[in-house]
The first five atom37 places (N, CA, C, CB, O) and aatype in JSON, in Angstrom:
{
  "aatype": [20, 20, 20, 20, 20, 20, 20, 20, 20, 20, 20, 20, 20, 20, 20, 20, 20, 20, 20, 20, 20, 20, 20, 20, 20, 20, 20, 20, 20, 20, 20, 20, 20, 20, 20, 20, 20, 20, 20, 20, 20, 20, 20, 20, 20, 20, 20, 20, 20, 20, 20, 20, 20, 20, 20, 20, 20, 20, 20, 20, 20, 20, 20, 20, 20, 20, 20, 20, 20, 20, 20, 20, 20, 20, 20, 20, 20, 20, 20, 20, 20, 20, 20, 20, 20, 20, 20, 20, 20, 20, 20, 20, 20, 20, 20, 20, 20, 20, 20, 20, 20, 20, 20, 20, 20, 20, 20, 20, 20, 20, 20, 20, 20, 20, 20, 20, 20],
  "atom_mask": [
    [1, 1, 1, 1, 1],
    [1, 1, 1, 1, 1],
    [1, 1, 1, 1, 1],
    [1, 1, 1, 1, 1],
    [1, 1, 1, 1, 1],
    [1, 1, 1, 1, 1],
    [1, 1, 1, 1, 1],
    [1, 1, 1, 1, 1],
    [1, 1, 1, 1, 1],
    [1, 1, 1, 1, 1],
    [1, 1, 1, 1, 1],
    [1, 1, 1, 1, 1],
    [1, 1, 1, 1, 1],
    [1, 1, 1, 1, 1],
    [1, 1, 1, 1, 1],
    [1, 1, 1, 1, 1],
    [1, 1, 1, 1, 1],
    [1, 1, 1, 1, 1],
    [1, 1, 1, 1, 1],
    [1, 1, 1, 1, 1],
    [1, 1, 1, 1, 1],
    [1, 1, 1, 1, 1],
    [1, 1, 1, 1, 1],
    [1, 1, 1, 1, 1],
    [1, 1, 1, 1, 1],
    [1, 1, 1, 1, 1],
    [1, 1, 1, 1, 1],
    [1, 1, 1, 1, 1],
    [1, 1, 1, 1, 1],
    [1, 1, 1, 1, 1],
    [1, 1, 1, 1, 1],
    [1, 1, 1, 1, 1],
    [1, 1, 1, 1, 1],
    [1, 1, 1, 1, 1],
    [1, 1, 1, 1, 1],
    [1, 1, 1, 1, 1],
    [1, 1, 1, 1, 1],
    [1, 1, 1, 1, 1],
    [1, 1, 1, 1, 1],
    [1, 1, 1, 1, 1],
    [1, 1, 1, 1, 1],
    [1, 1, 1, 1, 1],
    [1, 1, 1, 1, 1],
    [1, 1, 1, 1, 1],
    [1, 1, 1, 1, 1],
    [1, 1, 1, 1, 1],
    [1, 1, 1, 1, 1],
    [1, 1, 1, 1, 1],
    [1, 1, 1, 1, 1],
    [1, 1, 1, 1, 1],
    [1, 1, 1, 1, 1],
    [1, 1, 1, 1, 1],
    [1, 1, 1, 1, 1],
    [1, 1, 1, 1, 1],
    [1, 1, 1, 1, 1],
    [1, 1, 1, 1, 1],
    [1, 1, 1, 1, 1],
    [1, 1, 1, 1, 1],
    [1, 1, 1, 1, 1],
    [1, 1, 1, 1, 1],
    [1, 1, 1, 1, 1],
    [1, 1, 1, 1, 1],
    [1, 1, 1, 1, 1],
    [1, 1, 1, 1, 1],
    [1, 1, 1, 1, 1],
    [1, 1, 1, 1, 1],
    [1, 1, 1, 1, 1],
    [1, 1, 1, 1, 1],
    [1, 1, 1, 1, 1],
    [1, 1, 1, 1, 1],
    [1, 1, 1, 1, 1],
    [1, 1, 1, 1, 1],
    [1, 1, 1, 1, 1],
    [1, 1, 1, 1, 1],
    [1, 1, 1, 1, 1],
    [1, 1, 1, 1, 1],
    [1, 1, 1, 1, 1],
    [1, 1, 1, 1, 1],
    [1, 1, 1, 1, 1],
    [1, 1, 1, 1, 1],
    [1, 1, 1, 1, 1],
    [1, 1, 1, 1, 1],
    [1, 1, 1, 1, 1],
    [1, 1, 1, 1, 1],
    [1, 1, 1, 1, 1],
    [1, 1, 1, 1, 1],
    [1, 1, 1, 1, 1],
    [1, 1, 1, 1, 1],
    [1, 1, 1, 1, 1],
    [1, 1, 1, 1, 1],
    [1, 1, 1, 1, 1],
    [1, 1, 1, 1, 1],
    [1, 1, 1, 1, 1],
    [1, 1, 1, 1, 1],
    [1, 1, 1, 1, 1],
    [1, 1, 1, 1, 1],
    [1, 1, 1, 1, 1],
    [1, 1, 1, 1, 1],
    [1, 1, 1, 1, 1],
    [1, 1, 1, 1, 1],
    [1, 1, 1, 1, 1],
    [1, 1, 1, 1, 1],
    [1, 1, 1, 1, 1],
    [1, 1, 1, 1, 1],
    [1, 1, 1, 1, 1],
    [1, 1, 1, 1, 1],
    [1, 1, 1, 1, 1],
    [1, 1, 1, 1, 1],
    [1, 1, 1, 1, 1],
    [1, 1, 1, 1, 1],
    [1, 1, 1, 1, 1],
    [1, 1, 1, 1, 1],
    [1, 1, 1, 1, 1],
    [1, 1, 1, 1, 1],
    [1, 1, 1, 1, 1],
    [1, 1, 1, 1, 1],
    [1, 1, 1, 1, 1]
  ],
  "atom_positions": [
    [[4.73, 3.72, -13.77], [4.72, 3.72, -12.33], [5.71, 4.79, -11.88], [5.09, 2.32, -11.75], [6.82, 4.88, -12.41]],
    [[5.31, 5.58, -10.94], [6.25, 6.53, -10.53], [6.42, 6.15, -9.0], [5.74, 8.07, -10.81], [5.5, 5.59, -8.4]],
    [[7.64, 6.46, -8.38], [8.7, 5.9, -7.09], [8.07, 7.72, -6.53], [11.21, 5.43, -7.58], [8.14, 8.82, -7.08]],
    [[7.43, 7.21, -5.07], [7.26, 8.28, -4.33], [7.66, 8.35, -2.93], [6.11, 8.53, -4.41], [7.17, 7.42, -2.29]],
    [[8.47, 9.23, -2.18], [8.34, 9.72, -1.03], [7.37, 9.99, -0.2], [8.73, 10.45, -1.09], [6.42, 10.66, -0.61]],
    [[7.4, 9.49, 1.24], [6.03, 9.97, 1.72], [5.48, 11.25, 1.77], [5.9, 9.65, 2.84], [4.26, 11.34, 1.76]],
    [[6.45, 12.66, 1.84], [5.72, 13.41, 1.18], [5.15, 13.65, 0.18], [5.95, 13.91, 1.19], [4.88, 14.82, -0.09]],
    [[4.72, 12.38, -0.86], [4.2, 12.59, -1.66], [4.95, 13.06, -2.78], [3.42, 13.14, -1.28], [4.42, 12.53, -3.77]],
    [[6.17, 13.98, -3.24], [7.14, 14.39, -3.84], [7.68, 12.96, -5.13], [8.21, 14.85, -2.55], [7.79, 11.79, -4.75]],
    [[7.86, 13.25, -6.14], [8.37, 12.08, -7.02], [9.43, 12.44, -7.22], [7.76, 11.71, -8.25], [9.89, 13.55, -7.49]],
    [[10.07, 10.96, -7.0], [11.33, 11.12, -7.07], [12.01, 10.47, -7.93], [11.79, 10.95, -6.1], [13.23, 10.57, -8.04]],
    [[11.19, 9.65, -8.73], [11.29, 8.9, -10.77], [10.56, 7.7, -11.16], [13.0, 8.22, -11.33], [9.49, 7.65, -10.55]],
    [[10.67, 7.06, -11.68], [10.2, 6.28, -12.47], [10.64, 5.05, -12.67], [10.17, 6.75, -13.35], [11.77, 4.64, -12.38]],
    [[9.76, 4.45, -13.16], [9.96, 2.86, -13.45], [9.11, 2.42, -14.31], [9.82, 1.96, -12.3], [7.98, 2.91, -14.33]],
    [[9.47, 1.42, -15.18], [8.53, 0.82, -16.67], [9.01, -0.08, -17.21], [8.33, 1.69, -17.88], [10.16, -0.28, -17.62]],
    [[8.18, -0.62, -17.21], [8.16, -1.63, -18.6], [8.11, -1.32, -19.98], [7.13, -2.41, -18.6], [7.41, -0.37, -20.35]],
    [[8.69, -1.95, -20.73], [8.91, -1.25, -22.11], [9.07, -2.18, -23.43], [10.23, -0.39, -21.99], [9.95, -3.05, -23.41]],
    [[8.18, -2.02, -24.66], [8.59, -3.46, -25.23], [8.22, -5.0, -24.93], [9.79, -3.51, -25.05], [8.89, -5.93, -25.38]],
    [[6.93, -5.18, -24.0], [6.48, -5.84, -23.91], [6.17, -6.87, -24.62], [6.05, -5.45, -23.63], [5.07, -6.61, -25.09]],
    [[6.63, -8.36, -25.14], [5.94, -8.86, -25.84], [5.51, -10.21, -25.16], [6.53, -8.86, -27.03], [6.25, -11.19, -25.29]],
    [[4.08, -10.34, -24.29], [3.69, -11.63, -24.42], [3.76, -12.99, -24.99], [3.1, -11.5, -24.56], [3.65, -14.1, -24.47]],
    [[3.94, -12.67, -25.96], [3.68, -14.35, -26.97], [5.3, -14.5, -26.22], [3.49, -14.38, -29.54], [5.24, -15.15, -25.18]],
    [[6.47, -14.09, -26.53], [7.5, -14.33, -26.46], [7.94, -14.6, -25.04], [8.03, -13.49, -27.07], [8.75, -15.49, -24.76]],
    [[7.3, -13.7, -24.07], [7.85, -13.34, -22.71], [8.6, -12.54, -22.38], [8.32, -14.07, -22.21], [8.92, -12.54, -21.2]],
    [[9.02, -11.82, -23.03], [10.26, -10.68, -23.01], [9.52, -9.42, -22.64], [11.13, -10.44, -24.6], [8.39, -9.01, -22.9]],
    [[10.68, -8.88, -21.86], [10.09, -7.07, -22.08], [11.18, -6.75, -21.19], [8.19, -6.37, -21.44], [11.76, -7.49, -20.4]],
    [[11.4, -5.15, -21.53], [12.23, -4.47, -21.08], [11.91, -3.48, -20.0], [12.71, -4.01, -22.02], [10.96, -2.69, -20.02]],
    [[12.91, -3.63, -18.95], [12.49, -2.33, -18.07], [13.66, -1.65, -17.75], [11.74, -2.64, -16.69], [14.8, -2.04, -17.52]],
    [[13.0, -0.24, -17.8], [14.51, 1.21, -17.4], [13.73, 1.84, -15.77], [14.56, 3.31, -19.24], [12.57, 1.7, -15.38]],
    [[14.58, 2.33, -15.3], [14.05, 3.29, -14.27], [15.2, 4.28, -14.16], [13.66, 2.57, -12.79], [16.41, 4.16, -14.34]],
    [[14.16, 5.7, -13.66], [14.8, 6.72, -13.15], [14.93, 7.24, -12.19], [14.68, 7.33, -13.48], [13.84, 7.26, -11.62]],
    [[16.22, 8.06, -11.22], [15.91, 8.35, -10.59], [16.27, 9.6, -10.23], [15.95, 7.64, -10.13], [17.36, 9.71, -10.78]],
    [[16.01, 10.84, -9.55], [16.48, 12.28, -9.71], [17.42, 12.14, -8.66], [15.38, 13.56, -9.55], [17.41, 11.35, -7.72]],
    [[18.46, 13.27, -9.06], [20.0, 13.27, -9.21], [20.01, 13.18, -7.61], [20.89, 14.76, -10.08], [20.9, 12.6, -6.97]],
    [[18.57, 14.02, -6.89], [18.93, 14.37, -5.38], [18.24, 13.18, -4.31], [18.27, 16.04, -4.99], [18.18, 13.18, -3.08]],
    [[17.72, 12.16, -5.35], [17.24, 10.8, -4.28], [18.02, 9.78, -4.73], [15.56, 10.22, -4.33], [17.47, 8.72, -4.44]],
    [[19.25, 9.59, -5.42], [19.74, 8.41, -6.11], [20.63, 8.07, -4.44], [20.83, 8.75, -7.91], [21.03, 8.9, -3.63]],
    [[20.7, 6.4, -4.38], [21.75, 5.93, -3.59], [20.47, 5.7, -2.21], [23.31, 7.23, -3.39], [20.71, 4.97, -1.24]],
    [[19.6, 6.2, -2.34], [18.85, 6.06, -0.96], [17.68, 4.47, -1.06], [17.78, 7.82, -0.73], [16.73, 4.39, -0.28]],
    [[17.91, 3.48, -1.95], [16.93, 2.59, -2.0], [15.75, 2.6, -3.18], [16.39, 2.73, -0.77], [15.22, 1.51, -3.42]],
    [[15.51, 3.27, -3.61], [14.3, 3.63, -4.35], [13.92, 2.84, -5.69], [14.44, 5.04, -4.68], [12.91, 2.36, -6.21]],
    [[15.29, 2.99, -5.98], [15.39, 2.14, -7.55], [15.4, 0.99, -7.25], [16.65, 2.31, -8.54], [14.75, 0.36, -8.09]],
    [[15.96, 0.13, -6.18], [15.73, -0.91, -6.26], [14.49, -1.55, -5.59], [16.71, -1.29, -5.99], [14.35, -2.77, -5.51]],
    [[13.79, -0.84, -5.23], [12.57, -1.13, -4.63], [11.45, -0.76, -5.76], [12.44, -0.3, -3.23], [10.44, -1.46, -5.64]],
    [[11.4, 0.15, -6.78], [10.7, 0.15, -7.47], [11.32, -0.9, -8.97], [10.38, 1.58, -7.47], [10.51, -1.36, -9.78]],
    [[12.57, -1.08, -9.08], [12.39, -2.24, -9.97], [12.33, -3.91, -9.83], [13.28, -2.05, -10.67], [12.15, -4.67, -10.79]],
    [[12.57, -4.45, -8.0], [11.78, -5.23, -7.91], [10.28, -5.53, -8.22], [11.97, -5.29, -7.16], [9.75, -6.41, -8.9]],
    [[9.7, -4.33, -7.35], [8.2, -4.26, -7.2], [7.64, -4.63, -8.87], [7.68, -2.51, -6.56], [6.58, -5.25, -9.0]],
    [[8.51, -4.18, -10.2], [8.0, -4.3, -11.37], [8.22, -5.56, -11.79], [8.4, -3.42, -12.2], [7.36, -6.21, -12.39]],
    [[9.55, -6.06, -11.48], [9.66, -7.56, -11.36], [8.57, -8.26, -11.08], [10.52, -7.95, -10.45], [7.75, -8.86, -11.79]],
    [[8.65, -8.12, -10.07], [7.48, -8.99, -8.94], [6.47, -9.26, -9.91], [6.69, -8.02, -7.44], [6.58, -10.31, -10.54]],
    [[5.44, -8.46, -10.18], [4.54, -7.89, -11.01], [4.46, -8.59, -12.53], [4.92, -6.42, -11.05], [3.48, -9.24, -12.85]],
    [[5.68, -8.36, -13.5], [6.07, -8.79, -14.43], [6.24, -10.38, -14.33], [7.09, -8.06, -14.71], [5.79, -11.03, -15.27]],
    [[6.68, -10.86, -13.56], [7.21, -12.23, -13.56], [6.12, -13.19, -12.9], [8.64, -12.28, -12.75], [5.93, -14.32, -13.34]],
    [[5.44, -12.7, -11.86], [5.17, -13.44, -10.77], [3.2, -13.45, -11.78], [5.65, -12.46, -8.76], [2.62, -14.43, -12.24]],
    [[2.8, -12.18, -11.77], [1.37, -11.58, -12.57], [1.18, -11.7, -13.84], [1.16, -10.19, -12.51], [0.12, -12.21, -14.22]],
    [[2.01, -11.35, -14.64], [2.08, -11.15, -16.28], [2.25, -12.37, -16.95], [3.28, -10.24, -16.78], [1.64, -12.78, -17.94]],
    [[3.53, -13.11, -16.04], [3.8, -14.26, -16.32], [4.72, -14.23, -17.45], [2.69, -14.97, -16.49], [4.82, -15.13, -18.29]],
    [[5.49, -12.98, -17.43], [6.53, -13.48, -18.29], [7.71, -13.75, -18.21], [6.64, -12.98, -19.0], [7.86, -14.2, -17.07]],
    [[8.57, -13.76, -18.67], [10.05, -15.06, -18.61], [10.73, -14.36, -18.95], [10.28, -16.5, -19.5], [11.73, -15.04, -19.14]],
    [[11.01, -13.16, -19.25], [12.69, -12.76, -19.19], [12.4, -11.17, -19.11], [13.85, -13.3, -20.82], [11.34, -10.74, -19.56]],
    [[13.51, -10.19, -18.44], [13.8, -8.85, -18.54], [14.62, -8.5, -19.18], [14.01, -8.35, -17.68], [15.5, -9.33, -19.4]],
    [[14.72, -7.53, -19.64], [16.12, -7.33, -20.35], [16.37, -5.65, -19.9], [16.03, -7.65, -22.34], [15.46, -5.02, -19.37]],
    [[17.54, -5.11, -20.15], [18.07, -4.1, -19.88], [19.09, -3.32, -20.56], [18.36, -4.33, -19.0], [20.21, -3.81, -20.39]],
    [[19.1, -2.07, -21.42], [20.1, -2.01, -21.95], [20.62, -0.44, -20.97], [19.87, -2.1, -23.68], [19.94, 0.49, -20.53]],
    [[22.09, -0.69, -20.91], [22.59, 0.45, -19.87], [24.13, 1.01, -20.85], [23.03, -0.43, -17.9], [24.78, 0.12, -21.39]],
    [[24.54, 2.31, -20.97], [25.7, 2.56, -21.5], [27.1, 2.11, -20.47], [25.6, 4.07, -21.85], [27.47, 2.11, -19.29]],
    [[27.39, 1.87, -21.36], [28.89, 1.19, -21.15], [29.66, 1.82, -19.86], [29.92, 1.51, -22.58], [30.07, 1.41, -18.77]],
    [[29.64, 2.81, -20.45], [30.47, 3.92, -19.48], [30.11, 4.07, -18.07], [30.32, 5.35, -19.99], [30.92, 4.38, -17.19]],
    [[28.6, 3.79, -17.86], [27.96, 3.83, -16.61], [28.14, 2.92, -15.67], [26.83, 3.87, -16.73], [27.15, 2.18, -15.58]],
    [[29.17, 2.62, -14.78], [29.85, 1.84, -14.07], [28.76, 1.3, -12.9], [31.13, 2.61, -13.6], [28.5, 0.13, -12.59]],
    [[28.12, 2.75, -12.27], [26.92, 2.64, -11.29], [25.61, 2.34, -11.68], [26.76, 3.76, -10.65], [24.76, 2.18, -10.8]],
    [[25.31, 2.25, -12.84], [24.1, 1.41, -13.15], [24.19, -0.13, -13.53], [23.46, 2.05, -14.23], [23.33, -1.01, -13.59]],
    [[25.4, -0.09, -13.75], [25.82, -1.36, -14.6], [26.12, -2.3, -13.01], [27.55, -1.03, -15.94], [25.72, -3.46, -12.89]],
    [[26.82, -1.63, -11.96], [26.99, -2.62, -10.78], [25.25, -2.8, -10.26], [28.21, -1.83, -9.37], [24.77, -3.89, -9.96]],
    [[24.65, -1.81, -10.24], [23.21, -2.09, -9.63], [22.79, -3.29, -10.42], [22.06, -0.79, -9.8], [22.94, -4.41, -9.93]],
    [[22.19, -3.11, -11.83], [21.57, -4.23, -12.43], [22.4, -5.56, -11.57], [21.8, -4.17, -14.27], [22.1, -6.39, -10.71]],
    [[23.37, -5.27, -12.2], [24.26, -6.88, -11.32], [23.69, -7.09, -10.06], [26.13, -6.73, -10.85], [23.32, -8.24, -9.82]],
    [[23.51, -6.07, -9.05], [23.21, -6.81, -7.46], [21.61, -6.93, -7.89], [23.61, -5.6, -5.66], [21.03, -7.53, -6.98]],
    [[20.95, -6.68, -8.65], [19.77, -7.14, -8.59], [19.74, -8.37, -9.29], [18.9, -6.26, -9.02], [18.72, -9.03, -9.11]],
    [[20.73, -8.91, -10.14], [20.62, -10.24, -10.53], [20.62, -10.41, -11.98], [19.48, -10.81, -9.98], [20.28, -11.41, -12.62]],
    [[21.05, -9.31, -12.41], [20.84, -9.12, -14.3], [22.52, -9.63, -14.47], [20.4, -6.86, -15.15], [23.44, -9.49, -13.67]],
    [[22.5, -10.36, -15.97], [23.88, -10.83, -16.02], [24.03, -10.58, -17.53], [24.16, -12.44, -15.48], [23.17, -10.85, -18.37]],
    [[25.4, -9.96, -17.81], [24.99, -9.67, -19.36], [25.28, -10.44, -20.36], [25.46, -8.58, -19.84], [26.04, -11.41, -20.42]],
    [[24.4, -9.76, -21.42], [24.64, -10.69, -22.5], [24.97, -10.39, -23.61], [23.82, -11.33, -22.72], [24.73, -11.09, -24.59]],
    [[25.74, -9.02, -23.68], [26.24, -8.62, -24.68], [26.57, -6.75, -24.75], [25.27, -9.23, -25.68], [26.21, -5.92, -23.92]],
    [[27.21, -6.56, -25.78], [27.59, -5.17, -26.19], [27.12, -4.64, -27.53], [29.03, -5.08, -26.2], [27.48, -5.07, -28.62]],
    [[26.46, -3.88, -27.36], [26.39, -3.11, -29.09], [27.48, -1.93, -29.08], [24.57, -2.21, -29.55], [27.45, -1.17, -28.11]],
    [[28.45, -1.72, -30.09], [29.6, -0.85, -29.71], [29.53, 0.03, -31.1], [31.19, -1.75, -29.38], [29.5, -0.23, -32.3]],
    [[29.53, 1.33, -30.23], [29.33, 2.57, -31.02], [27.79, 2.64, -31.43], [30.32, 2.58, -32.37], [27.58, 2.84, -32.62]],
    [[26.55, 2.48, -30.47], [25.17, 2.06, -30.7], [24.16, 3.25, -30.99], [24.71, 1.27, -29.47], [23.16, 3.4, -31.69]],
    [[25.11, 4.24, -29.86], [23.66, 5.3, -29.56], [24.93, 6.95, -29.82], [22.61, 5.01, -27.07], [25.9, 7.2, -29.11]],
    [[24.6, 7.52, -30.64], [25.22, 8.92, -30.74], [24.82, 9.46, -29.45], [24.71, 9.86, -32.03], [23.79, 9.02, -28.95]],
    [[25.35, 10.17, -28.98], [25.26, 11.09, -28.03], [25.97, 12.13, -27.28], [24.99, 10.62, -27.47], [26.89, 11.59, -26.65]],
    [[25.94, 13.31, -27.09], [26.77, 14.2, -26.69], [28.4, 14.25, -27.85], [26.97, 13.74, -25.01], [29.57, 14.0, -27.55]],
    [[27.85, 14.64, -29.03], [28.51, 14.41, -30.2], [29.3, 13.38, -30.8], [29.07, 15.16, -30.25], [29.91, 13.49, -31.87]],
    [[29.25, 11.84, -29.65], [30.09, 11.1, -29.97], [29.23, 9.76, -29.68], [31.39, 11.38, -29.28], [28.16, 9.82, -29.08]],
    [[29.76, 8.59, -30.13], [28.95, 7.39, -30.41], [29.54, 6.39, -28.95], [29.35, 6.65, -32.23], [30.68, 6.29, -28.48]],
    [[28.36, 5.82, -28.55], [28.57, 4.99, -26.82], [28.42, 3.6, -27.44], [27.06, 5.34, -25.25], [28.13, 3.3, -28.6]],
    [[28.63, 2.96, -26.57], [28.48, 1.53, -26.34], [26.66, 1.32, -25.88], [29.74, 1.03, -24.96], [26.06, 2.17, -25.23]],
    [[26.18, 0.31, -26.28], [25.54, 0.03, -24.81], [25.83, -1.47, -24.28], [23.82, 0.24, -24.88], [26.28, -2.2, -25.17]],
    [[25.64, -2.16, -22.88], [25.87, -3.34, -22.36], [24.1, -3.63, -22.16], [27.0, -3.28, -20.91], [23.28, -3.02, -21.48]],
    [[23.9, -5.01, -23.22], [22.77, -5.49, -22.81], [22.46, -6.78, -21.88], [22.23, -5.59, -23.84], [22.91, -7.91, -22.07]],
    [[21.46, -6.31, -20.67], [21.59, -7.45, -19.65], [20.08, -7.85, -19.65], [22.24, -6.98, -18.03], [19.22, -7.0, -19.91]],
    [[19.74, -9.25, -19.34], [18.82, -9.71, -19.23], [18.95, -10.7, -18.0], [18.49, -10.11, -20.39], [20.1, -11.1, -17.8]],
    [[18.21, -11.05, -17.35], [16.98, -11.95, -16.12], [16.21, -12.61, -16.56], [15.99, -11.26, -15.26], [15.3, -12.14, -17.23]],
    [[16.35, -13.96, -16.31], [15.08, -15.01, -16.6], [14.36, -14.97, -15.2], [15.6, -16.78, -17.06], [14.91, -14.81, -14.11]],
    [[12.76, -15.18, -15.52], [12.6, -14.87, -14.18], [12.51, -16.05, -13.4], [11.49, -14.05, -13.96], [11.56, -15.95, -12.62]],
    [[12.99, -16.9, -13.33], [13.53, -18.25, -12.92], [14.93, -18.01, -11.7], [14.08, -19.09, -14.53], [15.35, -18.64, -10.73]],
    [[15.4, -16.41, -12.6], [16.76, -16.11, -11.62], [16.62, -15.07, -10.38], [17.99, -15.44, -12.59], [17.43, -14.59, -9.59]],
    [[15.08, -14.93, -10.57], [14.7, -13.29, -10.03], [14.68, -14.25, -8.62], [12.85, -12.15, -10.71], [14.06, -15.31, -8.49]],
    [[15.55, -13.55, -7.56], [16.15, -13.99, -6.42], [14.41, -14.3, -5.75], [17.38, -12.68, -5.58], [13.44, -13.58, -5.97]],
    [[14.41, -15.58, -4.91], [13.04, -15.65, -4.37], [12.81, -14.86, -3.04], [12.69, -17.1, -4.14], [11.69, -14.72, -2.53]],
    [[14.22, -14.23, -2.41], [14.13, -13.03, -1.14], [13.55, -12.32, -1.69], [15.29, -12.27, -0.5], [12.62, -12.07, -0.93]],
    [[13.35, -11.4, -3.15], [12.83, -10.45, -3.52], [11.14, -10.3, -3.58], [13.44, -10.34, -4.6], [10.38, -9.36, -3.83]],
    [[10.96, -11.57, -3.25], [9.32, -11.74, -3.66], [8.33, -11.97, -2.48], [9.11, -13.08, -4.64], [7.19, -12.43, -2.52]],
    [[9.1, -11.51, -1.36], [8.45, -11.6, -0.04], [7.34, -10.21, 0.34], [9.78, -11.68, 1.1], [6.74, -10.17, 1.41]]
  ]
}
């Protein structure tokens, strides 16, 4: 799913990822470009996948993994209702040196019922 402006212009992304039915689980990331972040978007396109996921699919939990260091993704998940549940430390090499990541998950039992209006 891609997050659009009414001009039509994309401004990132959103997905599901890791899907597994039998279980209920699946993961979702979204993106957003550097010059639309802070304006609404992300959280309107990762409800909308919520919605979708939980309410359609019928499955029972999200999960999320975000680097450590990322203070502003890590407060978003939180106001959307993700609570974590752990750290993998020293997980992902990157930019020559090894990160954390913080993994958060949502039952969708917690997925706020304002969001589903």
């Amino acid at each position: 799913m891609s997050s659009r402006r009414c001009t039509g212009d994309a401004v990132g992304s959103v997905g599901a990822h890791r899907a597994d039915p039998r279980a209920g689980v699946f993961e979702c990331g979204v993106t957003i470009g550097a010059g639309h972040r802070r304006e609404g978007y992300a959280a309107e396109a990762v409800v909308m996948l919520l919605c979708h996921m939980f309410d359609e699919r019928r499955l029972h939990k999200c999960e999320a993994r975000v680097f450590a260091h990322n203070e502003a993704v890590l407060a978003f998940q939180r106001r959307l209702g993700f609570v974590e549940e752990g750290r993998l430390r020293d997980h992902v090499f990157r930019g020559g040196r090894p990160h954390a990541l913080v993994l958060l998950g949502m039952l969708g039992r917690e997925f706020a019922p304002g969001h589903r209006e």
